[in-house]
Structures are given as C-alpha cells and as structure tokens.
N, CA, C and O atoms as a Tinker XYZ file with bonds, in Angstrom:
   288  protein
     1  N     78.619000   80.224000  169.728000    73     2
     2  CA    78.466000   80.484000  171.145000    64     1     3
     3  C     79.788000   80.982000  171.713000    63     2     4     5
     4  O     80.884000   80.491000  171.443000    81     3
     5  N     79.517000   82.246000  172.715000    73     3     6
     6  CA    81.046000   82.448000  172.952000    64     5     7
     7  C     81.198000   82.289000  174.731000    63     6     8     9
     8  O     80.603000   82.782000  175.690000    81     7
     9  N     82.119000   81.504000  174.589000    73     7    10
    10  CA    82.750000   81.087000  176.154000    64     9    11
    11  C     83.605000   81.426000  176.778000    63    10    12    13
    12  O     84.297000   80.729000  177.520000    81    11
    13  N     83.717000   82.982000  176.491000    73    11    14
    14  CA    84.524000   83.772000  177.358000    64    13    15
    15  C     83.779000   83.752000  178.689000    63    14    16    17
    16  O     82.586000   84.007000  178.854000    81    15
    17  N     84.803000   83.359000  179.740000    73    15    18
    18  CA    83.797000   83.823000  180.992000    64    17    19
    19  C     84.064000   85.249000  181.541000    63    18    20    21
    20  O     84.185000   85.469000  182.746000    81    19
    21  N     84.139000   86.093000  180.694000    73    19    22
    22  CA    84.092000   87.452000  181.248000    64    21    23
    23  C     82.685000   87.981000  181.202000    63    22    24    25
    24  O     82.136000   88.813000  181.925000    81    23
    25  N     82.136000   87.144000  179.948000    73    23    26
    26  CA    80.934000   87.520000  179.484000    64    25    27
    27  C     79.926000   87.256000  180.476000    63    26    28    29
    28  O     78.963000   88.024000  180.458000    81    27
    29  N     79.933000   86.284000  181.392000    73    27    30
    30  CA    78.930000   85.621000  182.716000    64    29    31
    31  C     79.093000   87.083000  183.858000    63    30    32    33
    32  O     78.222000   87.445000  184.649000    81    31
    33  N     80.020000   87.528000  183.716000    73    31    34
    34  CA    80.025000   88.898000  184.669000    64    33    35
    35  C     79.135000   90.102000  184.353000    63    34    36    37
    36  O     79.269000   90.805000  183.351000    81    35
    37  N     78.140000   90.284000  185.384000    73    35    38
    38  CA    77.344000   91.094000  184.938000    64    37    39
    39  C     77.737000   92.805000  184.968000    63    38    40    41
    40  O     78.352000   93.253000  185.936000    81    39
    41  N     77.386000   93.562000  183.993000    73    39    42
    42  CA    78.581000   94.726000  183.551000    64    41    43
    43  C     78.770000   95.969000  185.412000    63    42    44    45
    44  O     79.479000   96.966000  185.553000    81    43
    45  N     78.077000   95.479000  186.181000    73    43    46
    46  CA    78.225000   96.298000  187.335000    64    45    47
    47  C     79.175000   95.763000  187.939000    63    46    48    49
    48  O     79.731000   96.472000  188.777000    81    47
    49  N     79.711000   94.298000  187.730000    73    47    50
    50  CA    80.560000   94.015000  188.692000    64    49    51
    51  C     81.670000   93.565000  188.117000    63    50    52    53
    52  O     82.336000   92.590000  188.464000    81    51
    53  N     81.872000   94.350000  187.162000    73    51    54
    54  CA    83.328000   94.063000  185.683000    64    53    55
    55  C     83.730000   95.396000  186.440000    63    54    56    57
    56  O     83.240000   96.478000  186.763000    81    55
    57  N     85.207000   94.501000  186.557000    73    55    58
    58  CA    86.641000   95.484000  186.906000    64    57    59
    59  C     87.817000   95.183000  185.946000    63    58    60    61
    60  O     88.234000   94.062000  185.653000    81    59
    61  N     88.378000   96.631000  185.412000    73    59    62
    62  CA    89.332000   96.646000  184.649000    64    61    63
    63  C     90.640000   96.509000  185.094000    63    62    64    65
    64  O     90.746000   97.271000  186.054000    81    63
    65  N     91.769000   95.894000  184.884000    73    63    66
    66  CA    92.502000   95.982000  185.279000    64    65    67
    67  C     93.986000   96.247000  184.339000    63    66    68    69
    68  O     94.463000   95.488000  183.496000    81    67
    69  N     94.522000   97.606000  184.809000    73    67    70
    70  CA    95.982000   98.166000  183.972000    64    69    71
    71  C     97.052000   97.874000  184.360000    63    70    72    73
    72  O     96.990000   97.399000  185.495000    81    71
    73  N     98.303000   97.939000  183.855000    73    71    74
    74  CA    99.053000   98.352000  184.523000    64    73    75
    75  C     99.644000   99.663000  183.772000    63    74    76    77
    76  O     99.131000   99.912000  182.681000    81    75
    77  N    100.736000  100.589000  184.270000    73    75    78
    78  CA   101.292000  101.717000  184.099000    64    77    79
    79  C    103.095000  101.838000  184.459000    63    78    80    81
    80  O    103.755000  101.754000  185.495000    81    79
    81  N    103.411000  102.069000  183.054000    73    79    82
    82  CA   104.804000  102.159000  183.468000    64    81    83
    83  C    105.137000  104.098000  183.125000    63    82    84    85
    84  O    104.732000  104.864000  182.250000    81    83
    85  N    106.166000  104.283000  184.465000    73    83    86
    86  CA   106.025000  106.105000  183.844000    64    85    87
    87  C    107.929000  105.866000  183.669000    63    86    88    89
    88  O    108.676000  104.924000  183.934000    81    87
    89  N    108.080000  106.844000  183.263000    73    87    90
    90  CA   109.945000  107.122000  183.506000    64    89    91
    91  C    110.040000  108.556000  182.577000    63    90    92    93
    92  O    109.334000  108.991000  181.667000    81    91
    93  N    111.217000  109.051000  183.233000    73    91    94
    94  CA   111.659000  110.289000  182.679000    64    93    95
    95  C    112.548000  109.629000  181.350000    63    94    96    97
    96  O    113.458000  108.800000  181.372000    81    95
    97  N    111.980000  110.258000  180.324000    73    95    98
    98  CA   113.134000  110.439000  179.080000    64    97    99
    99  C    114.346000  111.336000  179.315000    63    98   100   101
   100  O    114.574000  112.027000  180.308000    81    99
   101  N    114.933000  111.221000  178.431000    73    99   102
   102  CA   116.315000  111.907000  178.454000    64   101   103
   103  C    116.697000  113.262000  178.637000    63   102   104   105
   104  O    116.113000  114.131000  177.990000    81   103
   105  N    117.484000  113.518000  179.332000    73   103   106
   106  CA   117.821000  115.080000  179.597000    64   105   107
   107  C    117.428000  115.813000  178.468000    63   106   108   109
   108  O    116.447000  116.546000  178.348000    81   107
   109  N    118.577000  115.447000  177.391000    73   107   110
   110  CA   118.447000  115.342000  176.064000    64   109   111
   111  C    117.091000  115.823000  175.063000    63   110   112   113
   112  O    117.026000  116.887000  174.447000    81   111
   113  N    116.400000  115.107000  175.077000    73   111   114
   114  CA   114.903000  115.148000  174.735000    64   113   115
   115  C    113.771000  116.055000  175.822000    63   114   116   117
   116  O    112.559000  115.918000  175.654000    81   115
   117  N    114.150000  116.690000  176.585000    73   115   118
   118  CA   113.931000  117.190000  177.336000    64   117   119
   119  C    112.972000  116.655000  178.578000    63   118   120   121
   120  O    111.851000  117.062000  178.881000    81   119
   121  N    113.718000  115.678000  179.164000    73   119   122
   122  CA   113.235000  114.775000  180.330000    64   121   123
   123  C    111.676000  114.812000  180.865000    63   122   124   125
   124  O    111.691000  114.419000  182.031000    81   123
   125  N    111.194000  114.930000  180.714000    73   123   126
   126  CA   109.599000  114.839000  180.282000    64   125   127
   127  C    109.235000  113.210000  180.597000    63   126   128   129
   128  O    109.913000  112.263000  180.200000    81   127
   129  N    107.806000  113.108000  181.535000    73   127   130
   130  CA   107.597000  112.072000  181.871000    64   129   131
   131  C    107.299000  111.242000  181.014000    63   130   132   133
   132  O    106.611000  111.927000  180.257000    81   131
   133  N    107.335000  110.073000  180.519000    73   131   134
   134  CA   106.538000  109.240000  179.564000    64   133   135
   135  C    106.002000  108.216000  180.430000    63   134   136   137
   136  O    106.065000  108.100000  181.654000    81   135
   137  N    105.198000  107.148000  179.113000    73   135   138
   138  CA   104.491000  106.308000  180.032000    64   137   139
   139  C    103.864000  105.291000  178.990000    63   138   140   141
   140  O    103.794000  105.462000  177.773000    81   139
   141  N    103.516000  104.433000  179.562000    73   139   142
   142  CA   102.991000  103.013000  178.955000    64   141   143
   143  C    101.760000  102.443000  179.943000    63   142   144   145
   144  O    101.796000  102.494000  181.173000    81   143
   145  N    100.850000  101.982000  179.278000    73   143   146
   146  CA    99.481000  101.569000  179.904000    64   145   147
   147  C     98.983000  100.610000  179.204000    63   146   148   149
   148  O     98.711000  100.902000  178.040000    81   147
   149  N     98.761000   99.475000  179.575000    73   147   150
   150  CA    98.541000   98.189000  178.880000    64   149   151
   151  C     97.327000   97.836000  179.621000    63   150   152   153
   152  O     97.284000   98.013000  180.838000    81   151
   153  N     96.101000   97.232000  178.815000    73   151   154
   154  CA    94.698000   96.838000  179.778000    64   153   155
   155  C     95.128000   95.461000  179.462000    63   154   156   157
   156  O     95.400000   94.994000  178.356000    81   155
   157  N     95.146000   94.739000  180.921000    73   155   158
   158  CA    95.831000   93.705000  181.115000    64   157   159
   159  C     94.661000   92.183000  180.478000    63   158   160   161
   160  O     95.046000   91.022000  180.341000    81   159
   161  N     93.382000   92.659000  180.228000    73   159   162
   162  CA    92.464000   91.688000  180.084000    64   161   163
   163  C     92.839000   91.128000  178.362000    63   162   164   165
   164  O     93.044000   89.953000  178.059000    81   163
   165  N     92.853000   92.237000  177.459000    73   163   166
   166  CA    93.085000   92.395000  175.877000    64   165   167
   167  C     94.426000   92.326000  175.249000    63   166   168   169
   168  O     94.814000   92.003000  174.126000    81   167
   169  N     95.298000   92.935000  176.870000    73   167   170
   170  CA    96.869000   92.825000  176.053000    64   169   171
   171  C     96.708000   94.286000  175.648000    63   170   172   173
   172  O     97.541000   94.906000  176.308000    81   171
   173  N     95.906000   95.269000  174.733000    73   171   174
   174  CA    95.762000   96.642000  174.262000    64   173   175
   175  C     96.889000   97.439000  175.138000    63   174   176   177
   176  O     96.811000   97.504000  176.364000    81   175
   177  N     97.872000   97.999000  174.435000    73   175   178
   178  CA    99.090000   99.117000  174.750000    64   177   179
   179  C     98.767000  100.385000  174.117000    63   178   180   181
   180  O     98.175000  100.589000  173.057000    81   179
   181  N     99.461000  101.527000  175.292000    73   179   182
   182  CA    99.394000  102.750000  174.224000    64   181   183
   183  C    100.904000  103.202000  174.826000    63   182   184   185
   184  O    101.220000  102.731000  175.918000    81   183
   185  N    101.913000  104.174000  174.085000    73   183   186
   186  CA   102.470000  104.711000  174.885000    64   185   187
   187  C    102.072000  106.195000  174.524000    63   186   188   189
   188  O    101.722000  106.605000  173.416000    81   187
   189  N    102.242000  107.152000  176.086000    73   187   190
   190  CA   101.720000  107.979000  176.372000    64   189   191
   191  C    103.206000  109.614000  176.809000    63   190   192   193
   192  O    104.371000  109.524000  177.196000    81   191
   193  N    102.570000  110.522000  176.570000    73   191   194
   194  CA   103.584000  111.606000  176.762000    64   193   195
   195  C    102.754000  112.774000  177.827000    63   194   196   197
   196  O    103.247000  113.600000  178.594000    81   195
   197  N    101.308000  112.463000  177.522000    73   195   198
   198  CA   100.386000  113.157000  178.630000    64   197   199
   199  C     99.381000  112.368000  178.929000    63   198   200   201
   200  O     98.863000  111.419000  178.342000    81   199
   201  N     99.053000  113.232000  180.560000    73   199   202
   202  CA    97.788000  112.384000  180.887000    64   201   203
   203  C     96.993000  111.961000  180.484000    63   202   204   205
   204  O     96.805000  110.752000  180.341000    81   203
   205  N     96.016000  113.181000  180.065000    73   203   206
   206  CA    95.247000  113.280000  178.794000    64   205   207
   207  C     94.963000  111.693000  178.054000    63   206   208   209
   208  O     93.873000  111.128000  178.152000    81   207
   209  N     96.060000  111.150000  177.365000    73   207   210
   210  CA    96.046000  110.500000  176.298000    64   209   211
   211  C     95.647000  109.229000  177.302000    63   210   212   213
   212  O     94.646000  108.515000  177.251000    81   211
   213  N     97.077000  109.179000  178.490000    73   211   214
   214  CA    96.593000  108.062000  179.183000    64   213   215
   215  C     94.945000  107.674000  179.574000    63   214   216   217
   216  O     94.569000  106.533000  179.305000    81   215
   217  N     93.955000  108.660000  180.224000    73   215   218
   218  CA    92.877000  108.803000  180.424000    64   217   219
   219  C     91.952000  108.195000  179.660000    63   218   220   221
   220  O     91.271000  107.222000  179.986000    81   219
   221  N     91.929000  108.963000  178.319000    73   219   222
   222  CA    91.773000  108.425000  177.494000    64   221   223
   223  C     91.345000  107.034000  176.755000    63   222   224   225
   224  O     90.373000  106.580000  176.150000    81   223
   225  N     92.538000  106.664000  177.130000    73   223   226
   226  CA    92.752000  105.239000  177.013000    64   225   227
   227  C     91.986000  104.754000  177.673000    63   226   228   229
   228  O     91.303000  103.884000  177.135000    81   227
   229  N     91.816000  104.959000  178.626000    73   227   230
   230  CA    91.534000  104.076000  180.073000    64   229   231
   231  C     89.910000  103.870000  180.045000    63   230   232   233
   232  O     89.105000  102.969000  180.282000    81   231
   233  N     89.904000  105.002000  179.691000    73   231   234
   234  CA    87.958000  105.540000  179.828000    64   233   235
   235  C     87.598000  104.694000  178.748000    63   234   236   237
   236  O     86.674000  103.939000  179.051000    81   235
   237  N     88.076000  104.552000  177.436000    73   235   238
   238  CA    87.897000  103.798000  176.074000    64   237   239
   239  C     87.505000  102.460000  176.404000    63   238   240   241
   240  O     86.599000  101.752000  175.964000    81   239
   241  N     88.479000  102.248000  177.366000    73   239   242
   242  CA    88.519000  100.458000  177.537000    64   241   243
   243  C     87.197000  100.183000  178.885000    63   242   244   245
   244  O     86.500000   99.182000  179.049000    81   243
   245  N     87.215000  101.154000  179.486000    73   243   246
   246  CA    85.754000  101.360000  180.596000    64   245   247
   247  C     84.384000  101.327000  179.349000    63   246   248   249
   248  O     83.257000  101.032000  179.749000    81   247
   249  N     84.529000  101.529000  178.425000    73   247   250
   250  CA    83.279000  101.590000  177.835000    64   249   251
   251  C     82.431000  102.538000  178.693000    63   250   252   253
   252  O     82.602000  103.175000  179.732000    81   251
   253  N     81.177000  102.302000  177.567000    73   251   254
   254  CA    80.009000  103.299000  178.585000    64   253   255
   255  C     79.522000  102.277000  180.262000    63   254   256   257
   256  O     79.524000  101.056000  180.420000    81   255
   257  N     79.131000  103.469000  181.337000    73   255   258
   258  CA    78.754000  103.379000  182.147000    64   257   259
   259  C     77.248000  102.013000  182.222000    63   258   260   261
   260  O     76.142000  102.442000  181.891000    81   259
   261  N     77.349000  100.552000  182.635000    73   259   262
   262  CA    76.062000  100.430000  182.296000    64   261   263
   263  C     75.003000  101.064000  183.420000    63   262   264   265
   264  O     75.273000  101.714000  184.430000    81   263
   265  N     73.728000  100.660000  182.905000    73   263   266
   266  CA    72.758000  101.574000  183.545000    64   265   267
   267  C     72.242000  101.693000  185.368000    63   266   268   269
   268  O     71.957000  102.545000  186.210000    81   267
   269  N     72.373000  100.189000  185.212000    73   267   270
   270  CA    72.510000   99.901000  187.214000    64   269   271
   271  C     73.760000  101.099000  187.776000    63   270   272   273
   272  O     73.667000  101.810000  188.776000    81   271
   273  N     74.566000  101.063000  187.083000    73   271   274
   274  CA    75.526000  101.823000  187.997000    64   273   275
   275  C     75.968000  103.312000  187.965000    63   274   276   277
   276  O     77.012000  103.888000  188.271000    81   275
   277  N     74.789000  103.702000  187.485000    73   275   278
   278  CA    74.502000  105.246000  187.346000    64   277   279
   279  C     74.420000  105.891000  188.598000    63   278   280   281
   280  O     73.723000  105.363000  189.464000    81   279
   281  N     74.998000  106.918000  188.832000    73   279   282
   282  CA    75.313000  107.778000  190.313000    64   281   283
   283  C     73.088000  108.122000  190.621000    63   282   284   285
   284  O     72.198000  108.166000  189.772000    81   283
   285  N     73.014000  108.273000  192.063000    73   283   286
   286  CA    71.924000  108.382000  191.961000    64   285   287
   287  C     71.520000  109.761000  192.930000    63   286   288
   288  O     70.350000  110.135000  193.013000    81   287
C-alpha cells in the first residue's frame, strides 16, 4: 500500500512546484545564460544552457494532461 499523500490529490488539482536558478557564465566561455531547475517534490535536477531543454524538463515532470482538465 502506498502512503504517499500526493497520491489522495486528484490529478486536476496537482501543482508542480520548481525552482530555477539562471546566471551568466564566464566572459571567457562566452557569457551565455545558464541555468538549473530542480522539481522540488522528487529532488529531480537538470542543468540547462537553453530553454528548450529547461521546458522540457518541466513538461516531463507535468506528465500527460489528465482528462478533466482538457481545454474545452
């Protein structure tokens, strides 16, 4: 039996929550934004050099859309 209580949340009213760190790299390396995105529920990190990847990420950890909350 599993007793996560995330699991009692029914999937329309599950909110993800990130955080996002950005900073310029080095002149050097050619200062270019980077970035870090951690889904705060799993602990799961990525670090990131484009949006793209960040997105990505993000959408991954959103899983699919469930069906109640389909645009209408």
């Amino acid at each position: 039996m599993n007793d996560d209580p995330i699991d009692a949340i029914p999937d329309a009213m599950r909110t993800h929550l990130f955080t996002v760190r950005l900073w310029h790299s080095s002149p050097a390396a050619g200062g270019e934004i980077r970035g870090r995105a951690q889904h705060v529920l799993t602990g799961e990190v990525i670090y990131f050099r484009d949006w793209a990847d960040m997105e990505a990420f993000m959408t991954a950890q959103l899983g699919p859309p469930a069906a109640d909350t389909a645009p209408t």
